[in-house]
N, C-alpha and C positions, 0 to 999 in steps of 0.2 A: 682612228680610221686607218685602216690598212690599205694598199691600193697593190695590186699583185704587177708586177711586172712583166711587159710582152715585149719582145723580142722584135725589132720593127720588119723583119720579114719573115715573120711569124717562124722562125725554126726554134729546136729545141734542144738545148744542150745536152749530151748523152756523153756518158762516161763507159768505157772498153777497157778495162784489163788497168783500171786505176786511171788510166787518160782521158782528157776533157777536150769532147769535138765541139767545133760550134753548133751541130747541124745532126739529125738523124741519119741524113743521106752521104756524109761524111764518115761518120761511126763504119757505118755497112760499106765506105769504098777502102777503108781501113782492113775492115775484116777481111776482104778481098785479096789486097796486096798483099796482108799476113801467111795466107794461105799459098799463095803464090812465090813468093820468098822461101816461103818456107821448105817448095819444093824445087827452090835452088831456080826458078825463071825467070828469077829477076833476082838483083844484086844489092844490097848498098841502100835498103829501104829507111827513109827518112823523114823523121814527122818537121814541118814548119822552115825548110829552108829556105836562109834570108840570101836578097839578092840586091844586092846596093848598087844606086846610079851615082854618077858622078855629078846630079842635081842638086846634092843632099836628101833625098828620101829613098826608099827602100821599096821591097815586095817582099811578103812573105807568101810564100804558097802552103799547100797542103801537105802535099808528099816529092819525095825524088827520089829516083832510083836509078839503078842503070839496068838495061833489056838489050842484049845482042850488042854489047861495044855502046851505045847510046846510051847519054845521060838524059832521062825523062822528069819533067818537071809537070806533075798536076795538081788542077784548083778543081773541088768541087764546086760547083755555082748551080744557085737554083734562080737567080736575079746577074746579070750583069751592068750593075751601076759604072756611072760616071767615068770613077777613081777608080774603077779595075781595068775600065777598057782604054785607058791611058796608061795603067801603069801597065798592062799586056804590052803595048805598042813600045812604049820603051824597053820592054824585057826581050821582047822580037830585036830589037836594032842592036843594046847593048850587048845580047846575049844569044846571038845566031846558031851556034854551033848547040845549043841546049832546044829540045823538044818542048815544047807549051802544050801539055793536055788540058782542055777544058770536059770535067765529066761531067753530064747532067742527069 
């Protein structure tokens, strides 16, 4: 008996140019920044950068980049659980001078 695998907030893993998104909606905010980078609007595009608290646990986000002097940091979110809107609020405090985008 086979039992297929669901995703508990039902998204769907999509693969971009050999890379594995969590989410459909991530894949396409990918393709976006690419584009955009590419013609030089944004700087420094980065997949999964990790942001460590002095807790012991971490954050990893989507993408970062930099836009006009600004280092920008976003999460695609289609659900905002628990454990993200905790670890946003420490990422806010520890890390002030970085931009928090949430895209939806």
């Amino acid at each position: 008996m086979r039992f297929n695998k669901t995703n508990k907030y039902h998204n769907k893993i999509t693969y971009v140019n050999g890379i594995r998104f969590a989410s459909k909606k991530e894949a396409e905010r990918y393709k976006i920044l690419k584009i955009v980078h590419l013609k030089n609007q944004i700087q420094g595009l980065t997949l999964q950068p990790r942001f460590d608290f002095p807790m012991g646990f971490s954050y990893i986000a989507d993408f970062s980049y930099m836009a006009n002097g600004q280092m920008i940091v976003e999460d695609v979110k289609g659900i905002e659980t628990g454990v993200f809107k905790l670890k946003k609020k420490c990422f806010e405090y520890f890390y002030p001078f970085i931009e928090l985008k949430i895209v939806r």
